[in-house]
N, C-alpha and C positions, 0 to 999 in steps of 0.2 A: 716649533720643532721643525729640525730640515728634512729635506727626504730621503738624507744619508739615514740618519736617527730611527726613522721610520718603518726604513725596509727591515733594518737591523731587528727591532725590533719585533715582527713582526716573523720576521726567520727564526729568533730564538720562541717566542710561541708556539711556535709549528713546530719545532724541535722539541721543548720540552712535552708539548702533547703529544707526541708519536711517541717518543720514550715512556710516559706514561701507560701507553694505549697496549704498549709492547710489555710493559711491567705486566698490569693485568691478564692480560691473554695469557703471560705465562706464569702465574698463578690458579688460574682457575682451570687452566686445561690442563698441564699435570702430566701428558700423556708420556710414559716413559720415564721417568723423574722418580728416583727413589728417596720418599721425605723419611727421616729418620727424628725419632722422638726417646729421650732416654739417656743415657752417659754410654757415649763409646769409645776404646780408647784404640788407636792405631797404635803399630809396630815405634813410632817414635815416644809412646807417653803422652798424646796432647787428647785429652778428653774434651764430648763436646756436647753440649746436652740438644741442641736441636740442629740440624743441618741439610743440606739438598744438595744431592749432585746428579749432574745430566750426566749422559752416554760420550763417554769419551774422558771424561774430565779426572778418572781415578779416585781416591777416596776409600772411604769406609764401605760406601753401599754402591753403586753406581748400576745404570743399564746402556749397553753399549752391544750392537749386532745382535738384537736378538740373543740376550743374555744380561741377566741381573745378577751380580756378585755380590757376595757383602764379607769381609776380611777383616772384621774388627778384632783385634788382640783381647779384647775384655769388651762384653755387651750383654748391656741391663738395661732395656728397653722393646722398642719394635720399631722396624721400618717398613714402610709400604711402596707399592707400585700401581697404578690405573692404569693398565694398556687394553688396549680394544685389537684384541687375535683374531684369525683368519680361522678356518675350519682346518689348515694346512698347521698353522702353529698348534691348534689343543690337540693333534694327534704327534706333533713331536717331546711336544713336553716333558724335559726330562728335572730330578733334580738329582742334584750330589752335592751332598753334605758332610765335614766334620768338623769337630771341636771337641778338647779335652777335658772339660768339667763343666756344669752346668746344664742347661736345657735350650733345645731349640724347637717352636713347632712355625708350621707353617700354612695358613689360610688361604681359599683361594672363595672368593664370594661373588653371586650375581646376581641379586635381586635377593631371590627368599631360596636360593641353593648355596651352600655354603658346603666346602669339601676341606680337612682339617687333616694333617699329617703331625705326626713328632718325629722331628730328622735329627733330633739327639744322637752322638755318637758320629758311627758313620753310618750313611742314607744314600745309595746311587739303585734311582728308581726314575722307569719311563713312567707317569701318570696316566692311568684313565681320567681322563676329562669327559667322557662322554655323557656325563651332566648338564655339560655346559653348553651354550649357544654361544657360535662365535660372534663377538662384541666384543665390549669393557669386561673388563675382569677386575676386580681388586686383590692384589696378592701381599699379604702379610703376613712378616719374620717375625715373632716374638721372641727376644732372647730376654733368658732368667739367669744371669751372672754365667754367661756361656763365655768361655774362653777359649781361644784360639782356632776362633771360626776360620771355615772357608765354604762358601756356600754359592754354588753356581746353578742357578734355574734357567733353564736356556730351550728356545723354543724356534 
């Protein structure tokens, strides 16, 4: 083998293990990332039963600036979020929420505290968090055939 062959070789190695290395990292750390589980349908009709969108990128569920949106036309499922807040974000925490039929509630867990809303309807509420330690948080939408969400938790 020459040592043109070699290096080449050797580069795409290194390439596919850093892209690997980058898959996982951003898998398991999450942070920010609203993973969505369930049938949601956006404003054009394309349902989709599992999906992840980061900050910036729009969608059904997304977190972008310190704010998680989720704007699906028809949602029967749940999506989540794992962000780790400042002491500054759990005393801004606000949410506002509507949708015209169905049900919406909303979790926020950390450890063995666990704080539960129903933002069915309309919902625009600054949150006591003072349960909470700022860290990780887990915050999860359950929608039950909720329809024409808009739901902005923003901190």
């Amino acid at each position: 083998m020459n040592k043109k062959k070699l290096i080449a070789i050797i580069v795409v190695s290194i390439l596919t293990i850093s892209v690997v290395a980058a898959i996982i990292m951003f898998a398991f750390d999450r942070e920010g990332i609203a993973v969505n589980s369930g049938t949601f349908t956006a404003s054009g009709g394309t349902g989709f039963t599992f999906g992840v969108q980061a900050g910036g990128r729009g969608g059904i569920s997304n977190v972008s600036n310190n704010t998680w949106r989720a704007s699906p036309t028809r949602a029967n499922g749940n999506s989540r979020v794992d962000y780790t807040f400042t002491a500054a974000d759990l005393e801004a925490l606000t949410i506002k929420s509507t949708n015209t039929d169905g049900r919406i509630s909303l979790t926020f867990t950390q450890g063995d505290v666990e704080k539960a809303f129903d933002i069915t309807g309309e919902f625009h509420e600054n949150v006591d968090m003072s349960d909470f330690e700022p860290g990780r948080i887990r915050l999860r939408l359950v929608f039950d055939n909720a329809g024409n969400v808009n739901t902005l938790i923003s901190w």
